[in-house]
Structures are given as C-alpha cells and as structure tokens.
N, C-alpha and C positions, 0 to 999 in steps of 0.2 A: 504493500500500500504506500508505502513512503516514498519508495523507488516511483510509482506512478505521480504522486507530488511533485519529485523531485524535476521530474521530465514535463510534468504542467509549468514547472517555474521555468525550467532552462529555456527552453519555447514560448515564452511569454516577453523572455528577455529578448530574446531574438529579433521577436516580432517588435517589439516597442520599438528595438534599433534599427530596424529595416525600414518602418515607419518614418523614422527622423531622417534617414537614410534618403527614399523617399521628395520629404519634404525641401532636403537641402537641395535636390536635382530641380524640384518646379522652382526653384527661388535661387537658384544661381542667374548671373545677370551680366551684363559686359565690364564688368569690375574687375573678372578675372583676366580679363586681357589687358585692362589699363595698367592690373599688376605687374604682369608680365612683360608691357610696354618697359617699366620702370627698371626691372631686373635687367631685358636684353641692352637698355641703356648704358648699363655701369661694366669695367671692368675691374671693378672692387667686390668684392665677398659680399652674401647673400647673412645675414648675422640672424639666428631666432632665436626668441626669447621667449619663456617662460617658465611659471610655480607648479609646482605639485604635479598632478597628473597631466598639464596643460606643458608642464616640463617637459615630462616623459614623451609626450605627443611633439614637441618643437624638435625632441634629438631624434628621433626618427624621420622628420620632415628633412632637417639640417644634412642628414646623410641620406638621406633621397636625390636630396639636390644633386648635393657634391658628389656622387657616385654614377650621376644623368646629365654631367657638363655645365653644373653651373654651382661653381666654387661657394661654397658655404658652411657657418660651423655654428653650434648651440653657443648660447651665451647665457650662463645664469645671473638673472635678474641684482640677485644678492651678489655676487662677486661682482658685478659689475659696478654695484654703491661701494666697490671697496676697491678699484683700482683699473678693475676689467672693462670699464669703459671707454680706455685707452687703445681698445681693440676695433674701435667703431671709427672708422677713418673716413672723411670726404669722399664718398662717391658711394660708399657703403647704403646697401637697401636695409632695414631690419623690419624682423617680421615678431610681430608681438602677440600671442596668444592668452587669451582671456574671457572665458565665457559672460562671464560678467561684465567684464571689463573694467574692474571695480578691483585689481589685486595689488594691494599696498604698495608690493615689491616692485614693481614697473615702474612707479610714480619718477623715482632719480634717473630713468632709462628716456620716458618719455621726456623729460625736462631736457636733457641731453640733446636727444634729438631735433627738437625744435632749437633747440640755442643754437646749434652747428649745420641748420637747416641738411639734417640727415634725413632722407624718404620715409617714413613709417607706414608700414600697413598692419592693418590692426585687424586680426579675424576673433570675432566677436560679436555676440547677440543682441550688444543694444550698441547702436550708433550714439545715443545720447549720451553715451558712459567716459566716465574718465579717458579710458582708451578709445573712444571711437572719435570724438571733439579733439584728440592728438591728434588719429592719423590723419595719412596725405589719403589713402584709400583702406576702402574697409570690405574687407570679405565678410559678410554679414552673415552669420551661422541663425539657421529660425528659432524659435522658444521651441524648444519640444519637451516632451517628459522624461527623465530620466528612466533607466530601468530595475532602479534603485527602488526597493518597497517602503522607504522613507522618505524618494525623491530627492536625495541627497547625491549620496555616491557618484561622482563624474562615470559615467557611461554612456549614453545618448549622444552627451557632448563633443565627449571626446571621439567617440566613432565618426561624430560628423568632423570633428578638424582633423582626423588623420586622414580620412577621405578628401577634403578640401586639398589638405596637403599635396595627396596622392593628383588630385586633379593638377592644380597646379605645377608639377613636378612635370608630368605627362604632357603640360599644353608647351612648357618650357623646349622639352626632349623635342617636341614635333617642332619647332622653331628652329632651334640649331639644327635640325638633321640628323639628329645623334644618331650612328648608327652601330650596328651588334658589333663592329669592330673598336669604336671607342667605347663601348660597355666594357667589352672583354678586355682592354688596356690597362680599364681602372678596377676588373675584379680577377688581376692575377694568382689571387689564392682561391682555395676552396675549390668543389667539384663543381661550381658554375663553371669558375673564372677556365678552370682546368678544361671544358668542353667548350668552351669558346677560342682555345688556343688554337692557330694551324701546327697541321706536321712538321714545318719549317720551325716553328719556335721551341715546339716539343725535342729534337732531335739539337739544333743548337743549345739548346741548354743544358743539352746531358754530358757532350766531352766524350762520345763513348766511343773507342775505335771501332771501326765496321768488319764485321767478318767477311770478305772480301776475299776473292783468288780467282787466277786467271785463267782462260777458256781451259788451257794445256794442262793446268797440274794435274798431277799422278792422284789417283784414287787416295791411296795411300795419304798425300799431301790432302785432301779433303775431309777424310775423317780426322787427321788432327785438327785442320782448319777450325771445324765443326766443333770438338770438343775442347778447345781453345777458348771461342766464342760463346760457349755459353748459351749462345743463342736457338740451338737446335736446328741449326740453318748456315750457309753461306751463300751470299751474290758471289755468282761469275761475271765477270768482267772480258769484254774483248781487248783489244789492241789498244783505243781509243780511251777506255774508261768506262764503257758504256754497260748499265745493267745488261747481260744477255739472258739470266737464267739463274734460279737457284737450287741447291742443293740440301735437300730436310733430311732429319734421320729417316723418314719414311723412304728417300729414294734411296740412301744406301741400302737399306735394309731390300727393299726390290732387286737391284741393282747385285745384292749376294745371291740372292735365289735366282737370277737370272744370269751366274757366271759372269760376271760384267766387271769383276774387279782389278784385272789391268789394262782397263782404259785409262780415260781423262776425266776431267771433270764433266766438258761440254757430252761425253758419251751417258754421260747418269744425269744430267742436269734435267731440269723442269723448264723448255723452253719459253721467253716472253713471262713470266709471272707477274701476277699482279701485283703494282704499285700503286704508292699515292703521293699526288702532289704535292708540292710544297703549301701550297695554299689551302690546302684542304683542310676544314677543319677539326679537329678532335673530336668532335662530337658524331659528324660523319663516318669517321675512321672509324668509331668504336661500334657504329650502326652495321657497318660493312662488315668487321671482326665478327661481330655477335651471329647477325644473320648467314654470313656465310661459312662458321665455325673455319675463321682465321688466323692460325698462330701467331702468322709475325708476316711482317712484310716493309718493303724499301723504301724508303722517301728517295725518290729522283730530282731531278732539278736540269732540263736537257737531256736528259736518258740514260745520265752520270750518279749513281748512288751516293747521299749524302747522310743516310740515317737510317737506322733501322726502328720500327717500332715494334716491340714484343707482349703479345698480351701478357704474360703473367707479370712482365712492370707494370702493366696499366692496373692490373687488379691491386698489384702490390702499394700502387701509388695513390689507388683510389681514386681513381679514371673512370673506373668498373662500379 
C-alpha cells in the first residue's frame, strides 16, 4: 500500500513539473534572442550567478555554456561581496538567477553591475523584483506551483531555469555553428569525448610502434613479427609503404594446415583488408568493430599504415 502512495506522489511530482514545464514554453518571448544578441556581442566571459539551489542551477548553466562555445564560469554571489567581483570585467555578460528575485546575496553583485555598466540578465518571476528593475533583460520564468507539498522546496522552479538555461545554451550553439567536432575538442575525457575522437587522434596519441613487415618476409619472420606485436596481427607493407595485407593468428594457423609454411608473408597474407580513415570517427570505428566482430584493424592515411586500432585496448580503455 505504501509503495502504491509512494508512486501517487512520484507522478504527481512529475506532473506538476511538466506542467511549469509547459507553461514556461507558451511564455517564452523574443527576450531570449535579445539575450543572446548581448552574449554573441562580447568577447569577454559569460559570469552566472546564484544562492542555494538557484546556485546549483547557475553551475550547470555556467558549464553548458563553456563546454557549447561560449566561454563562461559560476560566480558565487557571497564570494563575490568578498573580493570575487574582481572577476566581472568590461565587456563581461552576467546572468543572475532568482526566483524571487528578492535574494539578499545579489544585492553587492547587482550594484556592481550597474556602477560599471556590466549587461545583466536577470531570469526570474517577477520583473518588479529587486533583480528584475536591475536587469538590462529579463528571462521571465511564470508563477507556477512548486512540487513541494509545502510549496516551498525549489522544484518547479528550478526545473524551469535549468531548462531556460538548457534553451538558451542551445539557441547560443545554433548561432556559432558549433559543430560535433568543436564539442569533441572541448570533451576530451570521458566515453563521450572518447567516441567523438577520429582514428587519426586515437593512434597519434598512443606512440605505439606498428606491427609492420614487408610483402617478402619468411613465414618464420611473421610469426615473430606477430608475437612481438602483441597485437595478434601484422600489416604487410609493399615497396612503397603501402598497407597490402594483413597477417592474424587465424591465417597462420590456416596457412599450417595448408602446408604453406615456407612461403612469405604476401603467400598467407589476407589481401586488401579493411581499414579506417584517419578521419573516421571512434564512434564509427567501434560500430564497424562491434557489428562486424573486428579484432583490430589499420589506420591508413594514402594507403600508408599509421596506426593500428585493437579492440581489446578499446574495451580496456573504455571505448567499449
């Protein structure tokens, strides 16, 4: 029975939020572009500010920005009355959050702003309010109800300024251009940033010498090659440089039962095998690996091997 309460409430929360949700889409207005006029203006930092849970909503805004091409960092209200306002330079936009608009702590931030005629936008519920008579433009968030059974609890609210945020993040990104390749620039780490990289960065970052040998080596010279390398595999190489072919344990292993052991390399080799571009990206690679149960394969660059990529690094690196 309580479990059945407990999923009336969770679902009630929801709904209230969806609702505000909702309401903030019929009553957004051309505000959000004059914002955005004033942002694409400046080649100075994008600065947000706010208390408590309005806090926690500005540093997830603040690194939205700055991680979608437009330079920006959180600014706490209170360190800023103690020295951090030093941080808000001429040209600087800052974004002040406040449901209210009414939070003590802003008062020394907005004063600032106006003495050093700094842009302020101010996202917030009542334009009348201390913060909304600051700003230069106001992202006007609607009255809605909390989902709070006290009506207290920042919830409603705050779902509509991370979405506001998230909007304006988003109108920003379609403005510059931003495209998947300056995303993946600035999320180098992690399994995004990691499936955003091409082959070409993947294999330059590693240093790894490539297991490599030429059309002619002796069989013999291939299975050291092989067990050298680590890699369960070697590229053959022509004259030139040029991938011809590679050599897996699965062809030696053929290659014994088929009497074949004092050829060459190019007589056991897997002609033409598939490679992948320098450009390609990781995320492709790992599509290509997965569905067509890929062990490993060559990065070329003019039909010249420069890398190799080996699934069990990718799983080991968390690629996979």
């Amino acid at each position: 029975m309580a479990q059945t309460h407990d999923l009336d409430i969770a679902r009630n929360v929801i709904r209230i939020e969806r609702d505000a949700l909702e309401q903030l889409e019929a009553g957004l207005d051309d505000a959000i572009g004059r914002v955005a006029d004033l942002i694409m203006a400046t080649d100075r930092h994008v600065i947000v500010a706010g208390v408590g849970k309005s806090g926690h909503i500005g540093q997830k805004i603040a690194a939205s920005l700055a991680s979608t091409g437009t330079p920006s960092f959180f600014l706490h209200p209170t360190e800023a009355s103690h020295g951090d306002l030093g941080m808000i330079v001429p040209g600087s936009v800052v974004i002040a959050i406040s449901y209210t608009g009414e939070s003590r702590e802003l008062v020394d931030l907005l004063r600032y702003c106006k003495a050093n005629a700094i842009p302020l936008v101010g996202m917030t519920r009542a334009a009348e309010s201390t913060l909304g008579r600051a700003s230069t433009e106001i992202l006007l968030l609607p009255t809605v109800t909390e989902a709070c059974p006290n009506g207290l609890a920042p919830t409603s609210s705050t779902t509509m300024s991370l979405a506001l945020g998230d909007a304006l993040t988003i109108v920003l990104m379609e403005r510059r251009g931003f495209s998947r390749e300056d995303f993946g620039s600035r999320h180098p780490g992690g399994k995004l940033g990691r499936s955003l990289q091409t082959a070409g960065d993947y294999v330059d970052s590693r240093h790894e010498e490539m297991p490599v040998m030429p059309s002619g080596a002796t069989f013999n010279e291939v299975i050291i090659g092989i067990s050298e390398g680590r890699k369960g595999c070697v590229g053959i190489v022509d004259a030139d440089g040029r991938l011809v072919g590679m050599v897996t344990d699965g062809d030696l292993r053929r290659a014994m039962l088929a009497g074949k052991m004092g050829g060459t390399a190019q007589d056991v080799m897997t002609a033409s095998p598939r490679t992948i571009a320098r450009d390609e990206r990781m995320s492709a690679v790992i599509k290509r690996f997965t569905e067509n149960r890929i062990s490993n394969a060559f990065v070329t660059d003019g039909g010249k091997p420069v890398g190799l990529i080996d699934m069990k690094d990718l799983l080991a690196e968390g690629y996979v």
